[in-house]
C-alpha positions in Angstrom: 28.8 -33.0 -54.0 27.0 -35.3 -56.5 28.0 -38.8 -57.4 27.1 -42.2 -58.4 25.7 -45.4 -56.2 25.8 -48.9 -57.9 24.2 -51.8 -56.1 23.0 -55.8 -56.8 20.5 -57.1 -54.3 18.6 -60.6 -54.0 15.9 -61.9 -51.5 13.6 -64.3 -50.6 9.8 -63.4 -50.7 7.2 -65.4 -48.8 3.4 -64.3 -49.2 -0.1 -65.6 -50.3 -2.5 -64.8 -52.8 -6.4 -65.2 -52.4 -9.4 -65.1 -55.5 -11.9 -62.3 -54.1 -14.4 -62.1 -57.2 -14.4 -63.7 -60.7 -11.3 -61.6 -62.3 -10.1 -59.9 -58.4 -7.4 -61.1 -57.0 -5.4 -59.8 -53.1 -1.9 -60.6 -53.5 -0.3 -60.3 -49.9 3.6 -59.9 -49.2 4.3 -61.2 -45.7 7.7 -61.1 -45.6 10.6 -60.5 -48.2 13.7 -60.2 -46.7 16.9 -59.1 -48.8 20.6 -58.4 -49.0 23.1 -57.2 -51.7 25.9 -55.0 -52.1 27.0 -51.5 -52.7 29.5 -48.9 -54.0 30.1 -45.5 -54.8 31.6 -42.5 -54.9 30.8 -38.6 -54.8 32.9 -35.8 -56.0 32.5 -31.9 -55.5 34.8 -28.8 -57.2 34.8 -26.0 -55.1 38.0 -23.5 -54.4 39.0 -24.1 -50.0 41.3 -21.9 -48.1 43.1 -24.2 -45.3 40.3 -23.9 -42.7 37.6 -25.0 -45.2 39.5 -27.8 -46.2 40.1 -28.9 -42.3 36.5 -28.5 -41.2 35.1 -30.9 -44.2 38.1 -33.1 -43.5 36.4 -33.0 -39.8 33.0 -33.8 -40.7 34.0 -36.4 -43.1 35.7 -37.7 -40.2 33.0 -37.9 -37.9 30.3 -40.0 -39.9 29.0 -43.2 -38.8 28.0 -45.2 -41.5 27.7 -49.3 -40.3 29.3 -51.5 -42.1 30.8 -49.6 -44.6 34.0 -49.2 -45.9 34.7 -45.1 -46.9 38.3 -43.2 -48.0 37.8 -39.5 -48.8 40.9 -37.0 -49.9 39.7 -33.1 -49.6 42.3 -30.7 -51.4 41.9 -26.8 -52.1 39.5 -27.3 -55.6 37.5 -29.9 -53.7 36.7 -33.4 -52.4 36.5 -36.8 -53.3 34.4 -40.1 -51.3 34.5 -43.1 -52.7 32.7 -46.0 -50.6 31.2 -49.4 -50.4 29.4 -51.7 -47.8 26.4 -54.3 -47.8 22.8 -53.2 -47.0 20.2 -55.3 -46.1 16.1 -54.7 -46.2 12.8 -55.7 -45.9 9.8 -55.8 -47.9 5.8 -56.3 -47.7 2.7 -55.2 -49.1 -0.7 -55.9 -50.7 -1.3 -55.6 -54.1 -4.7 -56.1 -55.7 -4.7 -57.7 -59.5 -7.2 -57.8 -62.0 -7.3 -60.8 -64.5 -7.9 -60.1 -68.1 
């Protein structure tokens, strides 16, 4: 299966950044939380007998994604999964930067 994922995001970052020589600077990401959106789908072609198309409808059936929102329809040339749901993250680091 192959598809497409769209998504928006925004967040908040909160950090510092410190002059360590003439042109050196440390810039320090403490914390950068975030939260946005998503949606997608996936598609596959493939020919299914009856038990093929019963054992993905299974295992379609059976995943736990949290928090989102999925509909799927499997038929004998293939399958279809179209989803969406909100994500959120995190995000810190240390860069160093070089003044010209």
């Amino acid at each position: 299966m192959s598809g497409k994922l769209t998504g928006i995001t925004g967040g908040l970052m909160i950090g510092a950044q410190f002059k360590l020589g003439n042109r050196i600077y440390l810039d320090w990401w403490i914390l950068g939380p975030n939260y946005g959106s998503s949606k997608g789908s996936l598609s596959g072609q493939k020919n299914m007998d009856a038990q093929e198309q019963q054992d993905l409808r299974d295992e379609l059936a059976s995943l736990d994604i949290p928090l989102t929102k999925f509909t799927y329809n499997v038929n004998s040339t293939g399958a279809t999964m179209d989803f969406k749901g909100p994500w959120a993250g995190l995000r810190s680091g240390i860069c160093i930067g070089f003044r010209f």
